[in-house]
FIVEX-826663 format. One line per 10 residues: for each residue x, y, z of C-alpha. Coordinates in steps of 0.5 Angstrom, whole numbers, m for minus. Each point is the difference from the previous one (the first is absolute). Layout:
% residues N
X,Y,Z; ... $
This chain:
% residues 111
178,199,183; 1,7,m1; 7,3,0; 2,5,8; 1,7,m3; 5,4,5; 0,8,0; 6,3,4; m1,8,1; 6,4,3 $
0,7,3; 8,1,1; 2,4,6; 2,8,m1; 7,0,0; 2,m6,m3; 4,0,m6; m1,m2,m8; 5,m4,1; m3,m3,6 $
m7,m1,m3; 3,m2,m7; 4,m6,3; m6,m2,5; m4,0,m7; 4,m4,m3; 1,m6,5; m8,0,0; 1,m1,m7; 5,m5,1 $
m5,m6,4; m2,m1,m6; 6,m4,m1; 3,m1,7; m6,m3,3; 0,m8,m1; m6,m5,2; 3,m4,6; m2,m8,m5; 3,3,m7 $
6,5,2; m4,5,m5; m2,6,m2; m8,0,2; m2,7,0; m4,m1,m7; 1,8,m1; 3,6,2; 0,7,m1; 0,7,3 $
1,8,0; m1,7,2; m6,2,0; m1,5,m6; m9,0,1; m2,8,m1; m7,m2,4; 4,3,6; m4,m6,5; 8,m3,2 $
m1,1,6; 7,1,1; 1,m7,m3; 6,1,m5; 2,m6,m2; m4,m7,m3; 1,m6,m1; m4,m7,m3; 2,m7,1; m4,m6,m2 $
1,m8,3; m4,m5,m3; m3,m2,7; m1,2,6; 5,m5,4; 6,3,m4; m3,8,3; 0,m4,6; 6,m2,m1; 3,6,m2 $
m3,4,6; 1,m4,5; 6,m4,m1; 5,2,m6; 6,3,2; 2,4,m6; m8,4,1; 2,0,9; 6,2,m2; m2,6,m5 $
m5,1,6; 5,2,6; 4,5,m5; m6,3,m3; m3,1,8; 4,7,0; m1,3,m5; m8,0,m1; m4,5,3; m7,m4,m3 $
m1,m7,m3; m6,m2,m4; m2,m7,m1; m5,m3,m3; m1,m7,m4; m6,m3,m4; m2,m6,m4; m1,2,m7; m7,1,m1; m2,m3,7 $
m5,6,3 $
């Protein structure tokens, strides 16, 4: 089975601060660590990465910041989804300071 890539996009409010959105980054980042299976107690986020947007296209559509992680199953996106409470933690902080969010997952190679 192939592994579930998730695809995060971020466009931040006007007005919120650097700091703000730096700090935001860096928490999202940090789920890689701090989201534990429910059976092992261990990371289980296979990869995660993430940045501003730095595209020359100009096709962001006011998207400014992406991110990329990828778990092994679907079970354990689902789990990160809908159970996990480091990922609905960082969900409630971020609720405020997003004016849009894209989301998009796929199996690698399944069309």
């Amino acid at each position: 089975m192939a592994s579930i890539t998730h695809v995060v996009l971020f466009q931040f409010k006007d007005g919120v601060s650097p700091d703000v959105v730096q700090t935001t980054c860096a928490s999202l980042l940090a789920l890689k660590e701090n989201c534990l299976h429910p059976l092992t107690q261990r990371p289980y986020i296979l990869s995660l990465k993430g940045g501003r947007d730095n595209s020359p296209e100009g096709l962001q559509g006011g998207l400014t910041h992406g991110f990329v992680a990828e778990f092994a199953t679907v079970e354990d996106r689902a789990y990160y989804l809908e159970k996990d409470p480091a990922h609905l933690g960082f969900i409630a902080d971020v609720q405020g300071l997003v004016v849009k969010a894209v989301v998009l997952d796929f199996a690698d190679g399944v069309f």
